[in-house]
Structures are given as C-alpha cells and as structure tokens.
N, C-alpha and C positions, 0 to 999 in steps of 0.2 A: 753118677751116670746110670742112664736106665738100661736093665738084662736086655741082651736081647735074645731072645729064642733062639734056638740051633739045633739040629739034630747032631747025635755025636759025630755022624761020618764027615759034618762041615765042619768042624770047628781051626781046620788047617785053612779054608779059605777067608772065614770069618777074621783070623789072625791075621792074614797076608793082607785082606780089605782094609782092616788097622791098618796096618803098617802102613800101607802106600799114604793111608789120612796121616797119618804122622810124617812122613816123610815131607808132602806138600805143607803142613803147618810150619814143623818146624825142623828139616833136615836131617839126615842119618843121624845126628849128635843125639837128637830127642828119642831113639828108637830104644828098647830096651824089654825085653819078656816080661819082667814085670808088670809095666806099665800097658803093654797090651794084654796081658791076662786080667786085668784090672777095667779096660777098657771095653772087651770082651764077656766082662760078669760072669768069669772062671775063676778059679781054686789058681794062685802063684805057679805052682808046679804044672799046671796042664799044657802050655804049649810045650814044655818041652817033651812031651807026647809026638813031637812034630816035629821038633828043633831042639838040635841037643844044646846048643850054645848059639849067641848072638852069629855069630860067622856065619851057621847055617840058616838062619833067618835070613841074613843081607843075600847068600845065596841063591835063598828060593823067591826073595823080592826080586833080584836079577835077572833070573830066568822067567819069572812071570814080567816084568818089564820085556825079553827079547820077543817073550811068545805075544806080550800085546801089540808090539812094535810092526812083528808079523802079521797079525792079523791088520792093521789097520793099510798098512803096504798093500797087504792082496785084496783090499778092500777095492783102496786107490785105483788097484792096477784094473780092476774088472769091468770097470766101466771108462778105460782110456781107448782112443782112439787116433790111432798114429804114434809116430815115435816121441813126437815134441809136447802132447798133449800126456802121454804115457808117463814121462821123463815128471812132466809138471806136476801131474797127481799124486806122483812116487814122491815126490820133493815137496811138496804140501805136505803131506803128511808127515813124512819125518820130524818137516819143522812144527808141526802143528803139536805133533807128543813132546818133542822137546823142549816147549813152550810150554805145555800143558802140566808135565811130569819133568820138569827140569832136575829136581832132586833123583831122580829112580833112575832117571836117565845119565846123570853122575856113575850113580852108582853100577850099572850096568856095567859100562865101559870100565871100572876099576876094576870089578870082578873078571872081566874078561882076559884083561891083562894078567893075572897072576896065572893063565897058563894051565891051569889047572883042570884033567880029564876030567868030564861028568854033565850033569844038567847044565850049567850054563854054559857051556862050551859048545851040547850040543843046540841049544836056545838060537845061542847065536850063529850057528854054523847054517842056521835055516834062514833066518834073517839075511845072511848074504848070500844065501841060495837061491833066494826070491830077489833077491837086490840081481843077482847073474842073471837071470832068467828077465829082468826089464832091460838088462842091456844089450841081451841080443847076443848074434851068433857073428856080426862082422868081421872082427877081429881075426888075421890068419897071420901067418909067418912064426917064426922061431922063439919072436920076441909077442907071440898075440896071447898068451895068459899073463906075462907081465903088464902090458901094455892096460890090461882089463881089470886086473887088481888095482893098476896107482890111478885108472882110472875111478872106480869103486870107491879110493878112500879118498881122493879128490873128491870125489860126489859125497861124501858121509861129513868129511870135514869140513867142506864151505857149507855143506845147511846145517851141522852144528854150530858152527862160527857164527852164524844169520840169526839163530836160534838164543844165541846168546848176547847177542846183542838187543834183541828184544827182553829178553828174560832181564837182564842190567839195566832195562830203562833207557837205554840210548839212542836206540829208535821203539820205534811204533809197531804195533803189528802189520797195518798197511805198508809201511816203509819194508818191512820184510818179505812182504809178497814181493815186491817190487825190485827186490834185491834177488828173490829165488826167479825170477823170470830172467834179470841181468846176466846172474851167477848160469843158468841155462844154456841162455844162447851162447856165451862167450865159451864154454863148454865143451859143448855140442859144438859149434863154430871150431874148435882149434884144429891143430894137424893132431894132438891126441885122440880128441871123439873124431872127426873123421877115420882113425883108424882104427876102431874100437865100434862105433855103429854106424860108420859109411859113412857117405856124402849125403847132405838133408838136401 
C-alpha cells in the first residue's frame, strides 16, 4: 500500500479514517492496530500513541460513529419544515447511516451498552439530545418524560429494524423509504405520539 502523507497532529484521525474502511470491508473482526499502522505507513507501535489497546480504538470508532450520527440528524433537521416533514428527514437519515455504516453502527450501540462514563457516553448523550429537541415540547403530565423516552427508542428501533432489513438484502432501499414513511405515520398517528407531539 502506498504512504500516505500526515502531519504528526493527524495521525489519530488518519487511524480512525482506517478503521471505519476496515470496519465496512470487513467487520469489527478485521480491525486490529497492527493492521492499521500498516495501512497508515507507520512504525507497529504508533497508533498506540492514540489507543492503548484495541478496546480504546472500538471506543473512539464509537464515538466518532455518535458524533457523525449527530451531525448528519442536525443536518436533516435544518432544512425540515413542519412536524411530519421534520420527523421524515430525522428518519432518513438515521436510516441512511445505518445502511451506509451498518458495521460502526453495531458497534456504537455495543459500546453504549456497557455503561461506561466517558466519550462515548457523552457522544451519545447528544445524539438523543438532538433526537429530544425533534420531538418537541408536547408531551405534559407525570408520566410525559416516560412517555417521550419509549417513544425515542420506538423511533431508534423501527429505523434500525428498516435499516437492517435493507442491509440483509431483504428488501430494497426504495422498499425502506417506503417503510420509514409507513413506520411514521402510524407513529405519529397513535395515542403515543399524540401525546408526545400533539394532534397532527
């Protein structure tokens, strides 16, 4: 493989650029410092200049997975207009990374789960802070932060769901828009989002 240039202050995002290429070729299983210090046209020991061990690599793929996840949400959200339209851009894109970054997108959600204070914890804590901030203020009564949470992972988990059925080949990507428009209305539609983003 050919060097490729770097100044030393990059050589952390050059690594993390690998990884995510590694990650879509061939899965978290293919990841390993060596092989990106190798990939990268550094010296074996240099990433972990960066990452003491593989765990804090899968780490900092995680959080740069929640921070891209982020950005591409508040992209969606900035040029939505209305609530339905809003909801649809937010939900395009979700599924569109998770289609895109199927493997990173694994890996996020694993990392997330172990609980653990620090960068990806906070990564992701923004992620559903933009995620709260598309759903609006509706929601009131005793039980209206409940109610806005199950509705949140109702919304995360039917467009992962949609996401991966596209990713498995089982439908289409066309088929999956047309699934996040379904998955919407009937959403939006029930006594849940009525009481979580009002009456449409």
């Amino acid at each position: 493989m050919t060097e490729r240039p770097f100044h030393h202050g990059n050589l952390r995002a050059v690594l993390l650029d690998e990884a995510v290429a590694v990650l879509r070729e061939s899965g978290v299983d293919g990841l390993s410092l060596r092989d990106l210090a190798r990939r990268a046209g550094v010296s074996h020991g240099a990433p972990r200049s960066h990452f003491v061990d593989r765990q804090a690599l899968l780490d900092a793929l995680a959080e740069l997975g929640f921070d891209r996840l982020t950005a591409a949400v508040r992209r969606a959200l900035s040029g939505a207009d209305g609530l339905e339209d809003r909801f649809r851009r937010v939900a395009l894109a979700y599924v569109d990374f998770a289609i895109d970054d199927a493997a990173l997108m694994d890996l996020m959600f694993q990392a997330k789960t172990t609980g653990r204070p620090g960068p990806v914890q906070a990564a992701a804590e923004s992620l559903f802070a933009v995620l709260e901030g598309a759903v609006g203020t509706a929601a009131a009564g005793d039980d209206g932060a409940d109610a806005r949470l199950l509705f949140k992972l109702l919304f995360a988990a039917t467009m992962q769901g949609i996401a991966t059925l596209v990713v498995s080949r089982r439908i289409d990507r066309a088929q999956g828009e047309r699934l996040v428009d379904a998955a919407l209305g009937t959403m939006l539609g029930s006594e849940l989002g009525t009481r979580v983003v009002g009456a449409r």
